[in-house]
C-alpha positions as CSV (number, residue, x, y, z in Angstrom):
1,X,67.4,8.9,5.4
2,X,65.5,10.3,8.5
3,X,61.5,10.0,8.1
4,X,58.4,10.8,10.4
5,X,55.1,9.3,10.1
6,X,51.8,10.8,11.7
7,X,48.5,9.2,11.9
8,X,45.0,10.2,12.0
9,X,42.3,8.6,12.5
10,X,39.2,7.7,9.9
11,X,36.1,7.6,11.6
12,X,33.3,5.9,9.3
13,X,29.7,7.1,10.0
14,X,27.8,5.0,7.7
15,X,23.8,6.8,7.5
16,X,21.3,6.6,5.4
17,X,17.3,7.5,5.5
18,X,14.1,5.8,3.8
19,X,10.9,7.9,2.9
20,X,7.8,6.4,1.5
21,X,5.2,8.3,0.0
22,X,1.9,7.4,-1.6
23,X,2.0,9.6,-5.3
24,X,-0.8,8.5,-6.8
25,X,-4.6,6.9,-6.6
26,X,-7.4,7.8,-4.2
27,X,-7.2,9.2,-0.4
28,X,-9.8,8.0,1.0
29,X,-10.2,4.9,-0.7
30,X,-13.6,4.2,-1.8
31,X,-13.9,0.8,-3.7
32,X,-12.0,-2.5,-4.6
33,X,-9.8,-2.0,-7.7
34,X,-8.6,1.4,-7.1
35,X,-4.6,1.6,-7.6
36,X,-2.5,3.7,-5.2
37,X,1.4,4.3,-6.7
38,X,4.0,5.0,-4.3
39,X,7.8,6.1,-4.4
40,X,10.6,4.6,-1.8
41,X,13.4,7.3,-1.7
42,X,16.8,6.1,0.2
43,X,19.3,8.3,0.7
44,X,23.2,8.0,2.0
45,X,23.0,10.7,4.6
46,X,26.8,9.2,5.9
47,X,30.2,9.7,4.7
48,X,30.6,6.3,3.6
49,X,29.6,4.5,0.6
50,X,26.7,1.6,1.1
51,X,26.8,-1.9,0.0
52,X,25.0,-4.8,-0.2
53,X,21.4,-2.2,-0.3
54,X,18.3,-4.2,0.8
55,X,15.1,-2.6,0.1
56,X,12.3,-4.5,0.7
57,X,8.3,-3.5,0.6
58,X,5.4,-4.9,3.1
59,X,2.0,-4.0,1.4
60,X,-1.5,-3.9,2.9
61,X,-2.4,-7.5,4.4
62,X,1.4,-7.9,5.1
63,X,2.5,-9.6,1.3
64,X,5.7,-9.0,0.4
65,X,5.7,-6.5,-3.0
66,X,7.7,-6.0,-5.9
67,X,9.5,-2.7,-5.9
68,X,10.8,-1.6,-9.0
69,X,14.2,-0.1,-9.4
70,X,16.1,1.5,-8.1
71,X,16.8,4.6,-10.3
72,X,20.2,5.8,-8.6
73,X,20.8,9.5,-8.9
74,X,24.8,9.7,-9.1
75,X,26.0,6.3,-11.1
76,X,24.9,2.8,-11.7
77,X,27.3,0.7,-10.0
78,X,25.2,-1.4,-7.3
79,X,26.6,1.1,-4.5
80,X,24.7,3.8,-2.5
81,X,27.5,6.5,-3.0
82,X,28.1,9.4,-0.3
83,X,24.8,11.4,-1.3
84,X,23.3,9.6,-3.3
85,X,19.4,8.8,-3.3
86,X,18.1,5.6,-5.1
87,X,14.5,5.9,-6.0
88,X,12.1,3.0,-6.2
89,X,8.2,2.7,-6.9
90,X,5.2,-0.1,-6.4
91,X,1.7,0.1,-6.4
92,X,-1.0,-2.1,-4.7
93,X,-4.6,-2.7,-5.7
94,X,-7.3,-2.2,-3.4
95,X,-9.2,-5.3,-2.4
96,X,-12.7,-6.0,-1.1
97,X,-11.3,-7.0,2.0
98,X,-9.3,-3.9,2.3
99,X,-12.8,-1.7,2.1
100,X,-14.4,-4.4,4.4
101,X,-11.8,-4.0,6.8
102,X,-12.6,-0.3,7.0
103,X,-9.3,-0.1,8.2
104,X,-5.8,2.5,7.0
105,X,-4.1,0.8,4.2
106,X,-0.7,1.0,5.8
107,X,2.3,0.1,3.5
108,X,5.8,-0.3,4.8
109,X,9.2,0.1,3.2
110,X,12.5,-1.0,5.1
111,X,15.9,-0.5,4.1
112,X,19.2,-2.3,5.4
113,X,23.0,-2.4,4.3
114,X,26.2,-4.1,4.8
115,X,27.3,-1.4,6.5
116,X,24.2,-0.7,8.7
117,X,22.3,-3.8,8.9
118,X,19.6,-2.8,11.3
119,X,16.2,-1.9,8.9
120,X,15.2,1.1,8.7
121,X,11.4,1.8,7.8
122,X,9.0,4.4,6.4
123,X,5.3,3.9,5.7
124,X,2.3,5.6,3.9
125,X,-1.1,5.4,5.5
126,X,-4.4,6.1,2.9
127,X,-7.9,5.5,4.8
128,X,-10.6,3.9,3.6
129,X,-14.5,4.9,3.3
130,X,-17.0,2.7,3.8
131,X,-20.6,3.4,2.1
132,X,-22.7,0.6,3.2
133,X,-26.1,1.1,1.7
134,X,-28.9,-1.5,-0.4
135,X,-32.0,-0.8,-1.6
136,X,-35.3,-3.5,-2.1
137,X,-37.5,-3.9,-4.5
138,X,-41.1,-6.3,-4.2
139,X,-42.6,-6.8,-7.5
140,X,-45.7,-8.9,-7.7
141,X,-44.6,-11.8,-10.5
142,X,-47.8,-14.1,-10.5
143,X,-51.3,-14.3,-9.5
144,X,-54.6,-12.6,-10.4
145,X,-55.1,-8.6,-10.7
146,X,-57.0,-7.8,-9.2
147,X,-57.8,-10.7,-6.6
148,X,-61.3,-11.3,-7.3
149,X,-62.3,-14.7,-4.9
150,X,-60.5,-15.8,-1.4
151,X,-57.9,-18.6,-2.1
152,X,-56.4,-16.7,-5.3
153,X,-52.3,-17.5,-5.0
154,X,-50.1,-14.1,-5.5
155,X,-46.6,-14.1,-5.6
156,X,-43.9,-11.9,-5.5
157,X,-39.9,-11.3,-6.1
158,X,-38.4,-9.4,-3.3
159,X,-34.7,-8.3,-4.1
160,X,-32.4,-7.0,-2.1
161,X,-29.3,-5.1,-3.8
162,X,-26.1,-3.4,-2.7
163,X,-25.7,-0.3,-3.4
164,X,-22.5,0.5,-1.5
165,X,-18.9,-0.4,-1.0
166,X,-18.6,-2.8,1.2
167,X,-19.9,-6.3,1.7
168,X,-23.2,-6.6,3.9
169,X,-23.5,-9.3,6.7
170,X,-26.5,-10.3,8.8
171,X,-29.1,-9.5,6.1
172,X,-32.4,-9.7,7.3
């Protein structure tokens, strides 16, 4: 028997994006307690199947969150296949700090694989909006009325209340 053999090449592009988007809660934020919901979508944008998928969350303040999922959109079998997108979600809870900041909540999702082990990363940015305001109050609480004589003791309650969202230093 007389055979020929010809070879060609296989040239593996492993690719793959992350998008983060904030889906629901406030924008701006405006007080401690609100909840912002996000969705992590990551995608096999190459023409080889992913293994060994890493997705990992950095929430506002830098903790490490809990992501739930992933859904993934062609089958369940632990690999990112050609096309697929695998679809996570988290949510963080505004904090005091976070309004006292007065700074972007900024919330960072990576992404890395066997196959491309350099992260990847997408983030969502929400503002925040700080109200500062306080009201006082003086209420006279003792003494006689009206004064009648020169020695006569009054006293009074003087409060001071926050009105707003965010915590008030150097009261005066």
């Amino acid at each position: 028997p007389i055979s020929s053999s010809a070879s060609t090449p296989v040239t593996q592009s492993p690719s793959r994006t992350i998008s983060k988007t904030r889906t629901s809660g406030p924008s701006p934020v405006t007080a401690a307690g609100q909840v912002l919901g996000y969705t992590i979508v990551v995608t096999n944008t190459g023409n080889q199947t992913l293994t060994g998928v890493n997705t990992t969350d950095v929430l506002p303040g830098g903790a490490s969150g809990t992501l739930s999922g992933p859904t993934e959109s062609i089958s369940t079998n632990g690999q990112l296949n050609v096309g697929e997108t695998w679809t996570y979600t988290i949510s963080y809870t505004v904090t005091q700090a976070n309004i006292d900041a007065g700074v972007n909540l900024v919330n960072t999702a990576s992404v890395t694989t066997t196959q491309t082990p350099t992260p990847i990363s997408s983030s969502a940015s929400t503002p925040v909006t700080q109200s500062p305001s306080r009201t006082i109050s003086k209420t006279k609480t003792s003494g006689p009325s009206p004064v009648t004589a020169a020695g006569q003791v009054l006293g009074y309650t003087i409060v001071v209340t926050n009105t707003g969202n965010q915590t008030l230093t150097g009261v005066n």
